[in-house]
C-alpha positions in Angstrom: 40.1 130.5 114.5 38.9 134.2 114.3 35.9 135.2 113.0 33.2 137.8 112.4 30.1 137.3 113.8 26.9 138.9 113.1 25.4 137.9 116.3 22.2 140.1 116.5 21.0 143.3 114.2 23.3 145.8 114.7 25.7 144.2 116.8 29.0 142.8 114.9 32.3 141.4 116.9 34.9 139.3 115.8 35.6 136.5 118.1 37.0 133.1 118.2 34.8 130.0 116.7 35.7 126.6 116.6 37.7 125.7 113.0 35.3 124.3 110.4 35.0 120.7 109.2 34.5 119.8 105.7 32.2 117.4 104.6 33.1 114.3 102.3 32.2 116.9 98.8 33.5 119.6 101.0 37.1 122.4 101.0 38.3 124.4 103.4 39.8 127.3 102.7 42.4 129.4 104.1 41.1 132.9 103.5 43.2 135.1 101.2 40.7 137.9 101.3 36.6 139.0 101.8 34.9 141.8 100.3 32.3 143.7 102.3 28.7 144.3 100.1 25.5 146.0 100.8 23.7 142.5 101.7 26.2 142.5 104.3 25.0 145.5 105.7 21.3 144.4 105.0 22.2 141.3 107.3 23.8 143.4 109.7 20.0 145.4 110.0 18.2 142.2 110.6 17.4 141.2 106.8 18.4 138.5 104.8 19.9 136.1 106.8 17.7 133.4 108.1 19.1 133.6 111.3 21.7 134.8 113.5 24.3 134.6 115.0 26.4 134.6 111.4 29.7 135.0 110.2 29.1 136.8 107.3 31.6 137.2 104.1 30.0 136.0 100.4 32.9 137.4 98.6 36.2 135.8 99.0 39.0 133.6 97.5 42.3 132.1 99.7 44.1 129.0 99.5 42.9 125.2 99.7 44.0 123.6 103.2 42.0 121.0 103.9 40.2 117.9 101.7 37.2 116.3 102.1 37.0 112.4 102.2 35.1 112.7 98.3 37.2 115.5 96.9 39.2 114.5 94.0 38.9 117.8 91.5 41.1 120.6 94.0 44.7 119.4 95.7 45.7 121.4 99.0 47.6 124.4 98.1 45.4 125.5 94.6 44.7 128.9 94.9 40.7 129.4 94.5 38.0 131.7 94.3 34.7 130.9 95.7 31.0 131.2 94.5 29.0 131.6 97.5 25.8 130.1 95.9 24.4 127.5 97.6 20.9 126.1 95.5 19.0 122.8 96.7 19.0 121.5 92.6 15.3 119.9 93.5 12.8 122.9 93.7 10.8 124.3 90.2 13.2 127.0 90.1 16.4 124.9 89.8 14.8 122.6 87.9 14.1 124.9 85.3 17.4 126.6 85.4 16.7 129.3 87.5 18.9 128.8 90.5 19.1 132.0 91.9 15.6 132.3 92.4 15.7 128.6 94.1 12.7 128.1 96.7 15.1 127.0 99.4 18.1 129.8 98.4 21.0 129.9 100.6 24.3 131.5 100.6 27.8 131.1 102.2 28.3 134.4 104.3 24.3 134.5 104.6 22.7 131.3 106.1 25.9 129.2 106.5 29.4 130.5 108.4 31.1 132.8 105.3 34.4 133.8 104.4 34.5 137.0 107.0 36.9 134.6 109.0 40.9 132.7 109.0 39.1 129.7 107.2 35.7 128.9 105.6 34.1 125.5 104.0 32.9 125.4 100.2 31.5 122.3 98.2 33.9 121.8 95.9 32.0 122.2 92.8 31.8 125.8 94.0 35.5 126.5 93.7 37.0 128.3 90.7 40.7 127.6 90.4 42.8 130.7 90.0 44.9 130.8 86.9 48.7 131.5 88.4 49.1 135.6 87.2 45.7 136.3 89.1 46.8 137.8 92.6 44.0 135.3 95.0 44.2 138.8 97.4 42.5 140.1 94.7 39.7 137.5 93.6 37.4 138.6 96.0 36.2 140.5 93.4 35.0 138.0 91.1 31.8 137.1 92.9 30.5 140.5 92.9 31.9 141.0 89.1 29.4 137.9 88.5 26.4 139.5 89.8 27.5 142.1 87.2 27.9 139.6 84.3 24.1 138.5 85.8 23.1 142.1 85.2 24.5 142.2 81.8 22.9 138.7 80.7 19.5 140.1 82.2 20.1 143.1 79.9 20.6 140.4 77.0 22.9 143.1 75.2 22.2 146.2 73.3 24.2 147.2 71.1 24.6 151.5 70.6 23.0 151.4 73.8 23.0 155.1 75.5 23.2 153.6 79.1 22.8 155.7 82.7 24.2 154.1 85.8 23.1 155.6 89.5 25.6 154.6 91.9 29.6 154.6 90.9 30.0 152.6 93.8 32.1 149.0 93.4 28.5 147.3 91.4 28.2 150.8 89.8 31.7 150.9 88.6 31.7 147.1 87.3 28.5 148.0 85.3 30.4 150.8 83.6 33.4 148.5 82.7 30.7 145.8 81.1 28.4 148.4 79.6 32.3 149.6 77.7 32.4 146.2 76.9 28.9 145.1 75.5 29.0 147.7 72.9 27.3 150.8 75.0 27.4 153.9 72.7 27.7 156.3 75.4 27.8 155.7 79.9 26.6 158.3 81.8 27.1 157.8 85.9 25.3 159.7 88.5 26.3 159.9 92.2 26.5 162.5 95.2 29.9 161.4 96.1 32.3 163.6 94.1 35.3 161.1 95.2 33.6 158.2 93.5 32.7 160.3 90.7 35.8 160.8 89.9 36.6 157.2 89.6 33.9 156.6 86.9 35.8 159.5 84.9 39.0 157.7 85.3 37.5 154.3 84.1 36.2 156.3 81.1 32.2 156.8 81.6 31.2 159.3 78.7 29.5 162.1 81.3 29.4 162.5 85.0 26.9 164.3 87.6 25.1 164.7 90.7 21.5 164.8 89.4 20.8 163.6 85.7 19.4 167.0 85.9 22.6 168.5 84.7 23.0 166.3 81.6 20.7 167.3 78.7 19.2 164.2 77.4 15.4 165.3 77.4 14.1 161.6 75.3 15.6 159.7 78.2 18.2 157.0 78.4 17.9 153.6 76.1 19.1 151.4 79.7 18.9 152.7 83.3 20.5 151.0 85.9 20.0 151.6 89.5 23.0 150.4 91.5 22.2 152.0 94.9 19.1 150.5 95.8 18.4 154.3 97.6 14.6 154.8 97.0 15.1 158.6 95.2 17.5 157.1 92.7 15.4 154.5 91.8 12.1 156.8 91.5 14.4 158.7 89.7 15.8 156.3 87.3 12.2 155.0 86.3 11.7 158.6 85.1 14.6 158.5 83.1 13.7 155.5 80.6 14.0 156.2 77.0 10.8 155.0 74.7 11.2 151.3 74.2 14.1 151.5 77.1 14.9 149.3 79.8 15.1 149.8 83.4 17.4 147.3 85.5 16.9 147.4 89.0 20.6 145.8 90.3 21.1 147.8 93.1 19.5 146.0 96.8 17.1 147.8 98.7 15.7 147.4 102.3 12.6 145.5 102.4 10.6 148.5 103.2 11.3 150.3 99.6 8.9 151.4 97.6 9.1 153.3 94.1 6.0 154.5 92.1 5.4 153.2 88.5 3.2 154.9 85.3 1.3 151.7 84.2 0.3 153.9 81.4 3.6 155.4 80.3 4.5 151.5 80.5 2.2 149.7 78.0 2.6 153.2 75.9 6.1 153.4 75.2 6.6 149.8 75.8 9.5 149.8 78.9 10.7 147.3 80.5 11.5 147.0 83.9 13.7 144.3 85.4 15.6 143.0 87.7 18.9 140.8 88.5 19.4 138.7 91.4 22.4 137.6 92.6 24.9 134.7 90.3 23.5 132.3 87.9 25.7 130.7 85.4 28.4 133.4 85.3 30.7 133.2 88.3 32.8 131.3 86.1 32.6 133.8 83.0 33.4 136.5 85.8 36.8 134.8 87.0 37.9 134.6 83.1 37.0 137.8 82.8 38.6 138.7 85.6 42.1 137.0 84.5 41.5 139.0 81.4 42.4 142.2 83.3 38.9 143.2 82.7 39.0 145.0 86.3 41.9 146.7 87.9 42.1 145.7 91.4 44.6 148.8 92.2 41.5 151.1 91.1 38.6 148.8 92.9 40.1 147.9 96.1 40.4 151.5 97.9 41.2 149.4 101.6 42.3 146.7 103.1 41.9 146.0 106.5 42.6 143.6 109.1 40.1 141.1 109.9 40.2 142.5 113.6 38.5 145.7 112.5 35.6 144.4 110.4 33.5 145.9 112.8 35.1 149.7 112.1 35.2 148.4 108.2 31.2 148.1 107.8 31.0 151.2 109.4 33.3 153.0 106.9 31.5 150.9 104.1 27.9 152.2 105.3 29.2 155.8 105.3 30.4 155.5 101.9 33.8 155.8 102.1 36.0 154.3 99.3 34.8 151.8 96.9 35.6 147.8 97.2 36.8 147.4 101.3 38.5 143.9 101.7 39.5 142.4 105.0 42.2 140.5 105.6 42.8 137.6 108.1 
């Protein structure tokens, strides 16, 4: 089959691998569509992945083709979407419920072959079945929508909320719809891109700028989120915390990252800062969500490329161009 394949940092081809075997608890799946995502990128510079050579791809959804010998719940042919999650269930972490923070964390599309490819493998119990109005070209987006609904869960609701959002990226964008949705008074979005920008005022944020500079909110903002992981936004954003406000950090940095914090400013106006990694317990709220119509794929997908120029599709994601780029096999 064809593949992408991370095979050393900064060097991406797509070539042909052997066709994956499932195991006995095991799918394969015939690849309907994969999102790119910053970790992508932060593979692609060396981080993240425990080793190369990869075949990246964490967000995706296709078509069941193949069965292992222990499968029972999926039949070949049900149209699924696919939580790339993969915890070891044995560590303190999973023990205690907190999966995502699991001691021996892995990922499909990060430390095992992902869905950047004609076919991938899933355990089973990691496949959501697609209700049949939900377009399985355009479930890709549920695994990054549940990395939103992680956010939101971290945020633990707030109602009236006056929320600011850096970043109207895809994760920026999905914020905004679940800050709409979780009783936010107001949604303010920041970004340099003007294209992007404009998005966020199509999906309804209440103001839009360049530099919270330009909008006049002196006391500050009641939840901050930082979905760039860029290192001025977030020093930014930590200036930008109302009294008794929270500060979420969702966006993903580089390792080397570093933002300075007021300890005093901290214990005196009592903020909190936070952050949210990854899925845990909500991929399948996402895909309900998602077959709600909570998203429209028309507005989030800006491409969709061939799997042959993943390659030229990082490169476009890196400089910023569009918002949600899926390739296509």
């Amino acid at each position: 089959m064809r593949a992408a394949v991370i095979e050393a940092p900064g060097k991406v081809t797509v070539a042909t691998v052997a066709d994956p075997t499932p195991g006995p608890r095991e799918v394969v799946v015939d690849v309907a569509a994969c999102g790119l995502c910053g970790t992508d990128l932060h593979i692609l510079q060396g981080e993240f992945a425990p080793t190369l050579p990869i075949v990246p791809g964490h967000e995706f959804a296709g078509v069941v083709v193949g069965l292992g010998s222990g499968v029972t719940e999926l039949e070949v042919g049900d149209r699924v979407a696919v939580d790339p999650s993969l915890h070891c269930h044995e560590c303190r972490y999973c023990r205690i419920g907190r999966g995502n923070l699991c001691d021996n964390w892995n990922a499909i599309g990060v430390s095992v072959a992902g869905g950047a490819a004609e076919f991938a493998v899933a355990p089973v119990a990691n496949c959501v079945k697609l209700p049949e109005h939900v377009d399985v070209a355009d479930a890709a987006l549920i695994e990054p929508l549940s990395c939103a609904v992680r956010g939101y869960d971290v945020l633990n609701g707030n109602l009236g909320a006056e929320v600011l959002i850096y970043g109207s990226g895809t994760m920026g964008l999905m914020m905004l719809e679940l800050a709409k949705r979780t009783g936010a008074a107001s949604v303010d979005m920041l970004d340099v891109n003007s294209e992007r920008l404009a998005t966020a005022g199509t999906l309804g944020c209440t103001r839009s700028a360049a530099s919270a500079d330009e909008l006049e909110q002196p006391r500050g903002w009641d939840v901050v989120i930082d979905a760039t992981g860029n290192q001025a936004a977030i020093q930014d954003g930590l200036g930008r915390v109302a009294k008794a406000g929270t500060f979420l950090q969702f966006g993903v940095s580089d390792y080397a990252t570093r933002a300075t914090i007021e300890p005093y400013k901290i214990y005196n106006q009592e903020i909190t800062i936070t952050g949210s990694m990854a899925v845990l317990h909500s991929y399948e709220r996402a895909a309900g969500l998602f077959a709600t119509g909570v998203l429209d794929p028309k507005i989030f997908i800006s491409h969709r490329l061939p799997l042959e120029e993943y390659p030229q599709a990082l490169d476009q994601f890196k400089a910023g161009q569009g918002r949600k780029i899926v390739v296509v096999p």
